[in-house]
PLY file of the C-alpha trace (Angstrom):
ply
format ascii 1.0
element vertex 558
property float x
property float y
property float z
element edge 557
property int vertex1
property int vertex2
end_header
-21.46 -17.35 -64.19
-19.92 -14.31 -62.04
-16.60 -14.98 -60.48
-16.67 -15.67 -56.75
-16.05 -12.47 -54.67
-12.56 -12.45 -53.60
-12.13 -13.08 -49.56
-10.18 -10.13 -48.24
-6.40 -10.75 -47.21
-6.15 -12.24 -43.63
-4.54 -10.19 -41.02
-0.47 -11.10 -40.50
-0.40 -12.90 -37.42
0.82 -10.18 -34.04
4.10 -10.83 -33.42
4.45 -12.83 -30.29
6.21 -11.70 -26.92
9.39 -12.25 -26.63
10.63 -14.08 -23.41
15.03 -14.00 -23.25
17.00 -16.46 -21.69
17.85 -15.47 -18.08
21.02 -13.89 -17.66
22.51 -10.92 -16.05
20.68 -8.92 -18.08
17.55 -10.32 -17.66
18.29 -9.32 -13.80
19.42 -5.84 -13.90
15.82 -5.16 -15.99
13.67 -6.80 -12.97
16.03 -5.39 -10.93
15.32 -1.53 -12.62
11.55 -2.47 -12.74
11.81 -2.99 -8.45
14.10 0.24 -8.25
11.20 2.22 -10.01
8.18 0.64 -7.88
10.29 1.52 -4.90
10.71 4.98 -6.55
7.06 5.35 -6.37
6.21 4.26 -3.03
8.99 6.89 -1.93
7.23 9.47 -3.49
3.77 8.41 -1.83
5.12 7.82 1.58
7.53 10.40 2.08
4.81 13.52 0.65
2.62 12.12 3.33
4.68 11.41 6.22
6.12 15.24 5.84
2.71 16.83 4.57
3.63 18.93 8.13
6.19 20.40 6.59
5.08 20.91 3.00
2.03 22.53 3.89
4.08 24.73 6.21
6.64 25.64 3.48
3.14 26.29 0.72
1.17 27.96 2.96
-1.75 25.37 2.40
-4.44 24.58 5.14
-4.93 21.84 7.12
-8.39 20.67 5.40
-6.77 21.34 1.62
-3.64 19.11 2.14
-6.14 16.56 2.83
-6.71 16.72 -0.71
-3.33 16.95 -1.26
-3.26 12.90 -0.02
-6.28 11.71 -1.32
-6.36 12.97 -4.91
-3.08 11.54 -5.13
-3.96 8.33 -3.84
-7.52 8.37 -5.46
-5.54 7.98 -8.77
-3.18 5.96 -7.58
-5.36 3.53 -7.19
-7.53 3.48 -10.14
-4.17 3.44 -12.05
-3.36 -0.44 -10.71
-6.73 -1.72 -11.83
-6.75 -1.32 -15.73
-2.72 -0.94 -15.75
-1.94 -4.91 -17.07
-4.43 -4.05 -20.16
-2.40 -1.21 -21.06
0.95 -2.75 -20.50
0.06 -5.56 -22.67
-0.87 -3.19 -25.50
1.92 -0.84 -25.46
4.72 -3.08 -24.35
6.63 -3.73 -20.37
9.59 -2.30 -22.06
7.84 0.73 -23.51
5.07 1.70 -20.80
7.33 1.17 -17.33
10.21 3.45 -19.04
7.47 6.23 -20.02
5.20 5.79 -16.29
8.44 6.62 -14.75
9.30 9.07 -16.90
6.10 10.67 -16.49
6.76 10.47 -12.00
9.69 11.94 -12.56
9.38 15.02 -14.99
6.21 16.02 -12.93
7.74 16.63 -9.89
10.11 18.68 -11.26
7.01 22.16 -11.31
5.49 20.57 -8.22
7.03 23.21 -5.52
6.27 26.00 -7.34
2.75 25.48 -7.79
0.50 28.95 -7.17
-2.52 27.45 -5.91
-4.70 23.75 -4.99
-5.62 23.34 -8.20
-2.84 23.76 -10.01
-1.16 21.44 -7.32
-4.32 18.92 -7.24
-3.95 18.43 -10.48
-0.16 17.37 -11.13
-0.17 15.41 -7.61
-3.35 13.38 -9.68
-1.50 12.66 -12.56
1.96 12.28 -10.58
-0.78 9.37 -8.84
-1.62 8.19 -11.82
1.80 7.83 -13.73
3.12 6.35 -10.08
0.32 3.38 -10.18
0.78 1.81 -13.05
4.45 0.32 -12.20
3.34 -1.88 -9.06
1.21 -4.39 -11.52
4.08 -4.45 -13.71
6.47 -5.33 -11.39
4.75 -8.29 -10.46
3.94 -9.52 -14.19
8.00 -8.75 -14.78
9.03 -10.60 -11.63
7.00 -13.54 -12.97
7.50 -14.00 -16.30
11.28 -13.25 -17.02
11.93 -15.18 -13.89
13.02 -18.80 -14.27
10.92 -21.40 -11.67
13.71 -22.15 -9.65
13.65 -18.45 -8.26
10.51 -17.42 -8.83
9.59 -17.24 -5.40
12.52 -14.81 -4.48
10.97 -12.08 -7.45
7.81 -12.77 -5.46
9.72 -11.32 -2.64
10.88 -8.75 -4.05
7.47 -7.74 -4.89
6.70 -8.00 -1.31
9.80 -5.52 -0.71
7.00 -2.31 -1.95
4.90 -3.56 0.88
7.33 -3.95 3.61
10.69 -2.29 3.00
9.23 0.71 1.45
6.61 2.16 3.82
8.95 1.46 6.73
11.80 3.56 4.75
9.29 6.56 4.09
9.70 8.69 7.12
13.95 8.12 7.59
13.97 9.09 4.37
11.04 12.22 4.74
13.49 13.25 7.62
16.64 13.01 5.89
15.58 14.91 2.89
13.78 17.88 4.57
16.22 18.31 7.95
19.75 17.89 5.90
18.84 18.90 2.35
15.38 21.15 1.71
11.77 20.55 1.80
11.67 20.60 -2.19
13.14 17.36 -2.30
10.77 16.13 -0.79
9.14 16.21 -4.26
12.50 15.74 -6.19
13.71 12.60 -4.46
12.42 10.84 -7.53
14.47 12.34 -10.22
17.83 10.28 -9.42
16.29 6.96 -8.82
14.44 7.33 -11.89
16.80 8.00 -13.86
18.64 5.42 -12.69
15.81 2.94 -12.77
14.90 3.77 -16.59
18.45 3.18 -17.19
18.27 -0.35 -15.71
15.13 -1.25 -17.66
16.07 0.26 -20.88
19.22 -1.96 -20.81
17.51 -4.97 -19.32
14.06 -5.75 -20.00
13.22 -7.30 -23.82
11.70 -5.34 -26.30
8.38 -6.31 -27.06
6.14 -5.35 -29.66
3.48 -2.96 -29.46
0.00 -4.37 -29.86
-2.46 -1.70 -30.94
-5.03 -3.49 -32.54
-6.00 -4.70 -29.25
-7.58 -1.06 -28.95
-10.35 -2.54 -31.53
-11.60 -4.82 -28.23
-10.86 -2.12 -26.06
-13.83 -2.74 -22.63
-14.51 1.13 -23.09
-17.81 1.12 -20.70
-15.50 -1.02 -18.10
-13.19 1.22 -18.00
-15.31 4.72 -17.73
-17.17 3.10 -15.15
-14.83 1.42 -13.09
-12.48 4.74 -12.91
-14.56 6.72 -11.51
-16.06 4.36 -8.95
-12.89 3.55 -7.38
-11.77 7.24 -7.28
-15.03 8.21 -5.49
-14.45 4.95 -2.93
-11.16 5.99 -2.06
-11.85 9.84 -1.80
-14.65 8.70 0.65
-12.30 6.47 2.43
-9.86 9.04 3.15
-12.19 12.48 3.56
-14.76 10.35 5.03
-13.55 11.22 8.57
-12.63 14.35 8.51
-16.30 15.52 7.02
-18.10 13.55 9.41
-19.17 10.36 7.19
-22.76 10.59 6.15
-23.63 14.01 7.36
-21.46 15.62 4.39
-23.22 16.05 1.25
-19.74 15.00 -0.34
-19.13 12.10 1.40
-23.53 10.95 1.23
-23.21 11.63 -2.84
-19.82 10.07 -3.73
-20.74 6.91 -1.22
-24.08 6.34 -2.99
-23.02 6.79 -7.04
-19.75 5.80 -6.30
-20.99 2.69 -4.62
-23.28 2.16 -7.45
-21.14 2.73 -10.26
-18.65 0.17 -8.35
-21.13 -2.59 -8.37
-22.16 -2.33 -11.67
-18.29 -2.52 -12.84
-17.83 -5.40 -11.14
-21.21 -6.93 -12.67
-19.82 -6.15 -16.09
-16.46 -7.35 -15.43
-17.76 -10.75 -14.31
-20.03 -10.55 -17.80
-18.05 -9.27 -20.40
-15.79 -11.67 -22.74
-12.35 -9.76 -22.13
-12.39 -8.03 -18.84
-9.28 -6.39 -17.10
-9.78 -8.93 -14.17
-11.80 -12.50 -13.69
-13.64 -12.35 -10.73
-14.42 -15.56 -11.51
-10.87 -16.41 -9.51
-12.58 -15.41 -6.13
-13.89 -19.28 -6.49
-10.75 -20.71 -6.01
-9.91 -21.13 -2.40
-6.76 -20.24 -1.94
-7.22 -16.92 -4.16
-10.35 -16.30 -2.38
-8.31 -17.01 1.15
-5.17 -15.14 0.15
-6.73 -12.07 -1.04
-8.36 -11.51 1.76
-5.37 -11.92 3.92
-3.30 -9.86 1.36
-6.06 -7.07 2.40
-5.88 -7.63 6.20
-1.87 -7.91 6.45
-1.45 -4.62 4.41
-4.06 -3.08 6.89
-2.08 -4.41 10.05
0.97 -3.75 8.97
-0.04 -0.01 8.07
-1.61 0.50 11.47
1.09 -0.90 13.47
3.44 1.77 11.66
1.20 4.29 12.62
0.38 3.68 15.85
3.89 4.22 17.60
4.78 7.07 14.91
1.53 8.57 16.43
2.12 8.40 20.21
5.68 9.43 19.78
4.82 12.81 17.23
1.29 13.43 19.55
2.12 12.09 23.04
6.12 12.97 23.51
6.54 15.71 20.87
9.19 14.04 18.75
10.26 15.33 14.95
10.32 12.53 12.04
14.08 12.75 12.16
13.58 11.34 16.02
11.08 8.56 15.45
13.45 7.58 12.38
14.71 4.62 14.21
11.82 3.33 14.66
11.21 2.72 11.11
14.32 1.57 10.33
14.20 -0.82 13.05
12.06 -2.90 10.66
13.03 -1.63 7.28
16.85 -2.29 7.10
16.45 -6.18 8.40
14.15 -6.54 5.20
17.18 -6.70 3.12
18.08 -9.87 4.64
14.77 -11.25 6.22
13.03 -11.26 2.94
15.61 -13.28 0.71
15.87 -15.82 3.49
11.88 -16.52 4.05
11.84 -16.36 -0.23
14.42 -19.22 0.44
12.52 -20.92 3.02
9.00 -21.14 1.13
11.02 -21.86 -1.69
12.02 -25.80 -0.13
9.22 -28.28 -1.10
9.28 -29.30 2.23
8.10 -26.24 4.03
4.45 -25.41 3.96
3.80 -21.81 3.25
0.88 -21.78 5.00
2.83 -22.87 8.70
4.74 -20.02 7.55
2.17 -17.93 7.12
0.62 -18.81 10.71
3.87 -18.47 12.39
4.08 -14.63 11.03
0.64 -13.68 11.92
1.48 -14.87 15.60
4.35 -12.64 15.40
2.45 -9.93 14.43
-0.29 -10.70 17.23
2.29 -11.11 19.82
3.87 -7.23 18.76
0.58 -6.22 19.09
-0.23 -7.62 22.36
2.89 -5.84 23.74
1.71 -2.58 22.77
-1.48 -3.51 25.09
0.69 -2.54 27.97
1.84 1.14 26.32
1.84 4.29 28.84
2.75 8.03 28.11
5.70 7.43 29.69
7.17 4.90 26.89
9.85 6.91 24.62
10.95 5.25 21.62
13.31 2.91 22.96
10.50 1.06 24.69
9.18 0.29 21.02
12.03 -1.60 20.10
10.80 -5.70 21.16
7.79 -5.50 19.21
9.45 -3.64 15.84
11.67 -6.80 16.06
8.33 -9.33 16.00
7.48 -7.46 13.30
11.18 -7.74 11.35
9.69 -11.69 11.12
6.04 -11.28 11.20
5.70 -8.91 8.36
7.69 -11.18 5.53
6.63 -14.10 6.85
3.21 -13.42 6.32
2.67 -11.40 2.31
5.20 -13.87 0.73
3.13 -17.19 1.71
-0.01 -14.72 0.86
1.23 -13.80 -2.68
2.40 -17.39 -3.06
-1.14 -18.86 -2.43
-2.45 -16.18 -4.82
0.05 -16.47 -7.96
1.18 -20.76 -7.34
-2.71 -21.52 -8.36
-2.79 -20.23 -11.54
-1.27 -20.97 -14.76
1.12 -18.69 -16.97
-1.72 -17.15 -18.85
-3.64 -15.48 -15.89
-1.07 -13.07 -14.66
-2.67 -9.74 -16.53
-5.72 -10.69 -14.90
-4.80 -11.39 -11.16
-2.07 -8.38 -11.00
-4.28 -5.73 -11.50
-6.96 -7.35 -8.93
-4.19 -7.92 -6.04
-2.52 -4.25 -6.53
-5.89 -2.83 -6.56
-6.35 -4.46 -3.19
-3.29 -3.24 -2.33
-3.97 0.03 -2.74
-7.64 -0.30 -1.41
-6.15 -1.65 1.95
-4.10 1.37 2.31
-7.15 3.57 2.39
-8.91 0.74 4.86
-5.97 1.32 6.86
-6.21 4.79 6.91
-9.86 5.32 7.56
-9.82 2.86 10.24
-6.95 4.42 12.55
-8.76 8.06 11.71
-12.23 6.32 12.94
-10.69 4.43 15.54
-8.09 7.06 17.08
-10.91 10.03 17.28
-14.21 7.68 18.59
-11.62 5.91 21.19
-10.26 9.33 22.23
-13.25 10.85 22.61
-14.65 8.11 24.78
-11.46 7.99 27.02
-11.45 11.46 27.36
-15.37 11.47 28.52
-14.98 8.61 30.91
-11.64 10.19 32.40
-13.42 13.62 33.33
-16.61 11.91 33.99
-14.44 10.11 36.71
-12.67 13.37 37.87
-15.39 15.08 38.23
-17.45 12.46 40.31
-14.42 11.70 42.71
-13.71 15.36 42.78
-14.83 15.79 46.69
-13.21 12.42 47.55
-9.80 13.55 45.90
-10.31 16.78 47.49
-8.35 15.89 51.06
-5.59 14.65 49.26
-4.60 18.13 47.37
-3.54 19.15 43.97
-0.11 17.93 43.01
-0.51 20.29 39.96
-1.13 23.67 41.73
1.33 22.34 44.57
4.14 22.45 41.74
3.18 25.46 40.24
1.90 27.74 43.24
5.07 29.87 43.41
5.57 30.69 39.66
2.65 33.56 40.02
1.90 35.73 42.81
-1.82 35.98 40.51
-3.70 32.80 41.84
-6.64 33.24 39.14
-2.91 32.86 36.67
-1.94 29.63 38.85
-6.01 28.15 38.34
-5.91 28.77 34.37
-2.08 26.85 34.42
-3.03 24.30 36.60
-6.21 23.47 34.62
-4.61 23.73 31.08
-1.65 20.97 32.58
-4.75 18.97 33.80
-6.03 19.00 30.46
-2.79 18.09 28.25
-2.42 15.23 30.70
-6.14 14.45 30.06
-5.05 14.46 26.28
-1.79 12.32 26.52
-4.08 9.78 28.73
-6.96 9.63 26.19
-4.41 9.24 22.90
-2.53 6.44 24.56
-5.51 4.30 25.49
-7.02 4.96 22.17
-3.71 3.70 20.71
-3.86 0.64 23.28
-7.18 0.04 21.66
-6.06 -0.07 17.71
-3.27 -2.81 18.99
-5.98 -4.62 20.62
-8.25 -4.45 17.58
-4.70 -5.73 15.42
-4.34 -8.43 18.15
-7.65 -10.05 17.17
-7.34 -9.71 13.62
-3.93 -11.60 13.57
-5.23 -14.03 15.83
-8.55 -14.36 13.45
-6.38 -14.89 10.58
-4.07 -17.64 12.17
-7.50 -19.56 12.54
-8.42 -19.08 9.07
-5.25 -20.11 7.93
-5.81 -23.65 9.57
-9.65 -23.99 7.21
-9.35 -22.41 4.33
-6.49 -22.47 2.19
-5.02 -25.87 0.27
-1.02 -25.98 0.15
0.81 -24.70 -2.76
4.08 -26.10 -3.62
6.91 -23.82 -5.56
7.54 -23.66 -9.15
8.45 -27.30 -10.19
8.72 -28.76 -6.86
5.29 -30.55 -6.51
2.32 -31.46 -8.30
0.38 -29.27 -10.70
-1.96 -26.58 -8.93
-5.74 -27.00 -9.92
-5.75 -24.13 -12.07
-9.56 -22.44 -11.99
-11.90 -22.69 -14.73
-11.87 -19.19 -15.68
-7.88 -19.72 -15.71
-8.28 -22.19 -18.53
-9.26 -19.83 -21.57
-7.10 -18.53 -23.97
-4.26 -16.19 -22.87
-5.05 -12.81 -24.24
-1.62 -11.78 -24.73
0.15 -13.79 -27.02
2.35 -16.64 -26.26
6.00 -16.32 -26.00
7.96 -17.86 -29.29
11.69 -18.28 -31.13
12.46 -14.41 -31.53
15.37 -13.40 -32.49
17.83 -12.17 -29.71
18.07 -8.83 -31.05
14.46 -8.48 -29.98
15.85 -7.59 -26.21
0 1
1 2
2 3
3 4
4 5
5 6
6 7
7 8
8 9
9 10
10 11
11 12
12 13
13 14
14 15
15 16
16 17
17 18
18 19
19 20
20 21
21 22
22 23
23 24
24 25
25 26
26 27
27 28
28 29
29 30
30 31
31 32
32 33
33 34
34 35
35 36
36 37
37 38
38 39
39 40
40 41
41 42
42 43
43 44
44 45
45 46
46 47
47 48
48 49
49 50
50 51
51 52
52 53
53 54
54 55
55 56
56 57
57 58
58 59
59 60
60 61
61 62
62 63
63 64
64 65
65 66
66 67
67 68
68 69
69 70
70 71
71 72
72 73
73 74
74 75
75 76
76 77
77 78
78 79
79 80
80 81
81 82
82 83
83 84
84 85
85 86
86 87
87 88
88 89
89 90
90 91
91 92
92 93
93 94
94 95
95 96
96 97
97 98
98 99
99 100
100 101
101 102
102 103
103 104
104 105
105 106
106 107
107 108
108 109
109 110
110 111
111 112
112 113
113 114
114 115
115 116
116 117
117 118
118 119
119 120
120 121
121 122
122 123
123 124
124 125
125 126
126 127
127 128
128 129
129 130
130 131
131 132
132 133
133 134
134 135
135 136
136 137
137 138
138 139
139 140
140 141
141 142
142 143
143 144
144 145
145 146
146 147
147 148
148 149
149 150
150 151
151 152
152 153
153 154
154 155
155 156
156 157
157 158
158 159
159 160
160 161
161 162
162 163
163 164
164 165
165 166
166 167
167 168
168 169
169 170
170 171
171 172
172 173
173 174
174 175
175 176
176 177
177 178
178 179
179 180
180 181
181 182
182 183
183 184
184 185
185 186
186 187
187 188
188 189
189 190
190 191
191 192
192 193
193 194
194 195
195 196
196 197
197 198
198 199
199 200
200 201
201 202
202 203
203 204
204 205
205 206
206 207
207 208
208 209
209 210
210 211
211 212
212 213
213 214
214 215
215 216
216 217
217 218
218 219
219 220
220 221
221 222
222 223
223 224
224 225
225 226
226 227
227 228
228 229
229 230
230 231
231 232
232 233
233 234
234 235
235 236
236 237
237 238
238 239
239 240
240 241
241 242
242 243
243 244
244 245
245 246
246 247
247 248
248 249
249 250
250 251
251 252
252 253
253 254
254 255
255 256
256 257
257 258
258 259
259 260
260 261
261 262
262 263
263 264
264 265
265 266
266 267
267 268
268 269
269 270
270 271
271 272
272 273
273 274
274 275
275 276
276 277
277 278
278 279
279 280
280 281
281 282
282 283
283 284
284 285
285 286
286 287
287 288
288 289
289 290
290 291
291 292
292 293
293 294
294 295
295 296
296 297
297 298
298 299
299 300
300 301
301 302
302 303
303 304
304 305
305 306
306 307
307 308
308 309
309 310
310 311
311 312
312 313
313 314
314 315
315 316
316 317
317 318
318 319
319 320
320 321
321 322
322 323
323 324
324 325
325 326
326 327
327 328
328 329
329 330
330 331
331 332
332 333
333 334
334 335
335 336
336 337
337 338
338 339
339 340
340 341
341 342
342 343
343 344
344 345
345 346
346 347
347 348
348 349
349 350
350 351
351 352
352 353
353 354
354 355
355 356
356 357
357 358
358 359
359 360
360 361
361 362
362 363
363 364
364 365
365 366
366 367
367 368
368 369
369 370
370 371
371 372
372 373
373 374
374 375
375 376
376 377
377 378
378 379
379 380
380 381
381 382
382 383
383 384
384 385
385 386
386 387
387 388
388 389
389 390
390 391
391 392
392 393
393 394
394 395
395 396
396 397
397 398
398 399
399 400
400 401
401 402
402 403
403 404
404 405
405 406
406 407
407 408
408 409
409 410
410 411
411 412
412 413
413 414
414 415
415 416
416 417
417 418
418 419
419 420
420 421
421 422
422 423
423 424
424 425
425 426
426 427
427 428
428 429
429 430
430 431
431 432
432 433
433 434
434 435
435 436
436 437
437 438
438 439
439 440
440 441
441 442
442 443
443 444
444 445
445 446
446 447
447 448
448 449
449 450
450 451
451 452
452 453
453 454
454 455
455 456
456 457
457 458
458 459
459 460
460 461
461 462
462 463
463 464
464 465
465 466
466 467
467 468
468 469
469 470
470 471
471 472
472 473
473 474
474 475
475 476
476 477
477 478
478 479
479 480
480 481
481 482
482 483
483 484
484 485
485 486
486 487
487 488
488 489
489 490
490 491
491 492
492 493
493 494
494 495
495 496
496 497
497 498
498 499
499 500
500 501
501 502
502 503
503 504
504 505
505 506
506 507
507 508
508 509
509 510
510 511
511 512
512 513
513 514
514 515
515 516
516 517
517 518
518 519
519 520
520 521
521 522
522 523
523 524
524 525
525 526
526 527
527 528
528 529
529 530
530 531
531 532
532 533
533 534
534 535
535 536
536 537
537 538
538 539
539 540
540 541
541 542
542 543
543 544
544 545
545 546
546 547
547 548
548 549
549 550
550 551
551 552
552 553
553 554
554 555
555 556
556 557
């Protein structure tokens, strides 16, 4: 009788993550992790608030630092989808250190770049390299985090969607008008270094998990990189070529569209994918998504709208519309922590929250109904100050009704999914103010001088204040007709811009007031960690946590 064929040795068991008691340490690491997300945003939002000035000081075009935006952003993007998998496999501790390594060391050539390709291509992987932190900083904020506090690391997360735009232009104007236009690129270096510092002294140590590369969703992932990049490029070049009669934008909307729906077909297939859309039937994920989407979008048009009118309508620099910014920025400090603390009480409903900062919101933009070109930026003041309440009253009860639902083992698969939304509504944002602002000025302008011309005799008796101010300047009165028509026209202008503008806050006024309904149907409440009953965790949420589950390590593991 042959002996039986010997089994072959079973696998050693992965080593399990390590999770360390919560101490100062502990802090400074979440604490580094925020410092680098912030890091990134800075980069993103200061290059494109002062692309003016960098494409002044490179000599680029106006249509190639388009690219300049969306290539980095295209990236960006795509980066926050498949980040968790990665992060998972090569370690918190190991793959936030090297991301923002990577930001850092690549802005270093970026000034000195000869041409748009050269220049295309490290702004892509800078893009790249700068969106794979965001996803981590929420899985960090949530995990190392005890439940007492875990709703204040969920506002700090909310910090890269509030305080951070709002501090990209002071910043943009303090680095370019005091210091040089190449920091502009190099802002990053210090506060990376210091952030990789924090994180290399604070966050644990966690193994590496390679074999995970055996399982690796390989078609996912070269299908669903792609199709994002060509949504977003289309998203932010859509405009500017004119939508569907550009080639580009008719080719990259049809197989990018395509290749987008089959990812998420295979995603919601395939045993291990990099996010459950399975989650979407869950009503408060399905509700809080959605208004994750529509805040972002608000909040990004009403900090364009007055930067607009005041660069456009009364000529002022960054460095002038600074305040502005700030106005709402600095007060995030404060407001954020104390609405963290206020959702954090079992007996405050998030969702009244919630409502009560999307009326803020609606009421700001109401006010800017009544803007004129005569505002300056002192009139902008009263509704910056709704917005100092609206805008942290409304993402932290939105990421609370997405993260409170689920259970500890879904948090690789719902970080990607909310940061890619994230990122998503940032285009949105963008593509609707560029559709909005040129169709609304357009017809404003047409209806004006469709007016001035039909009341033309009528108006006729009362004269021309215009060539009444400017007849004695010129003895030429052809000289005195071309001046008095050009000042016609640039009032023309100023009047069309400001009642496109009036338009976008009306269009933000009925979203708000839209969502403030919606909040009232669809959502159930969520209590904080440990302060209520157990949230009905989805049936997707209920299989087995892909990364393992956190053990006795020893303490030398952090």
């Amino acid at each position: 009788m042959e002996p039986a064929a010997s089994s072959p040795p079973a696998a050693p068991p992965a080593q399990p993550s390590y999770i360390p008691p919560f101490g100062m340490r502990t802090i400074v690491g979440c604490l580094g992790m925020l410092l680098a997300v912030h890091v990134a945003g800075f980069n993103e939002h200061i290059t494109e608030i002062g692309l003016a000035d960098i494409r002044g000081a490179m000599h680029i075009g106006h249509d190639e630092g388009t690219w300049f935006t969306s290539i980095y952003e295209a990236f960006n993007i795509a980066a926050m989808a498949f980040t968790p998998w990665f992060y998972m496999t090569f370690s918190i501790y190991r793959f936030s250190i090297f991301m923002t390594a990577v930001l850092a060391m690549l802005s270093i050539p970026l000034p000195f770049m000869p041409d748009m390709i050269s220049l295309c291509f490290l702004r892509a992987a800078q893009g790249l390299s700068a969106g794979c932190l965001p996803p981590v900083l929420m899985t960090v904020m949530l995990k190392y985090l005890p439940p007492p506090i875990k709703v204040f690391g969920i506002g700090g997360y909310a910090m890269s969607a509030t305080f951070g735009p709002n501090l990209g232009g002071p910043l943009e104007a303090m680095w370019f008008e005091h210091v040089g236009w190449r920091w502009l690129y190099w802002e990053v270096i210090p506060f990376s270094i210091i952030a990789i510092a924090m994180m290399a002294y604070g966050l644990p140590r966690d193994p590496v998990h390679l074999e995970r590369f055996r399982k690796f969703n390989w078609r996912g992932f070269f299908i669903g990189v792609p199709s994002i990049i060509c949504v977003v490029t289309v998203l932010y070049q859509g405009d500017r070529l004119d939508w569907f009669r550009s080639p580009i934008i008719s080719h990259l909307t049809f197989w990018g569209g395509a290749l987008f729906v089959g990812f998420l077909f295979h995603e919601w297939h395939h045993h291990s994918p990099f996010f459950r859309l399975q989650y979407w039937k869950n009503r408060n994920i399905t509700m809080s998504l959605l208004t994750l989407v529509a805040v972002l979008i608000i909040c990004g048009l009403m900090l364009e709208v007055p930067m607009t009118y005041l660069e456009a309508v009364r000529g002022y620099r960054p460095i002038q519309a600074a305040p502005v910014a700030l106005t709402v920025a600095l007060p995030q400090l404060i407001m954020l922590p104390l609405t963290a603390a206020l959702c954090n009480s079992a007996r405050v409903d998030c969702r009244y929250v919630l409502a009560f900062g999307m009326s803020c919101l609606a009421l700001s933009a109401f006010l800017g109904t009544w803007l004129t070109p005569d505002w300056v930026r002192d009139n902008f003041y009263i509704m910056q100050g709704l917005q100092i309440f609206g805008q942290p009253m409304v993402v932290i009860p939105v990421l609370m009704l997405a993260t409170m639902s689920l259970g500890p083992a879904d948090g690789p698969f719902i970080s990607g999914m909310v940061n890619m939304l994230k990122g998503m509504a940032n285009a949105f944002a963008t593509a609707i103010f560029e559709i909005l602002l040129r169709r609304r000025e357009q017809y404003h302008s047409t209806m004006l001088l469709d007016r001035a011309g039909n009341n033309a005799t009528s108006l006729s008796g009362m004269g021309d204040p215009i060539h009444a101010a400017i007849n004695n300047t010129s003895p030429d009165s052809n000289h005195v007709a071309r001046n008095t028509l050009q000042i016609f026209h640039t009032y023309l202008h100023e009047q069309s811009i400001t009642l496109a503008l009036v338009d976008i806050y009306f269009v933000v006024m009925c979203i708000c007031i839209f969502y403030v309904a919606l909040t009232a149907v669809l959502p159930k409440r969520v209590y904080p960690p440990g302060k209520g009953p157990a949230p009905a965790i989805p049936a997707a949420a209920r299989e087995p946590d892909p990364e393992p589950a956190p053990s006795s390590i020893p303490a030398t593991a952090h």
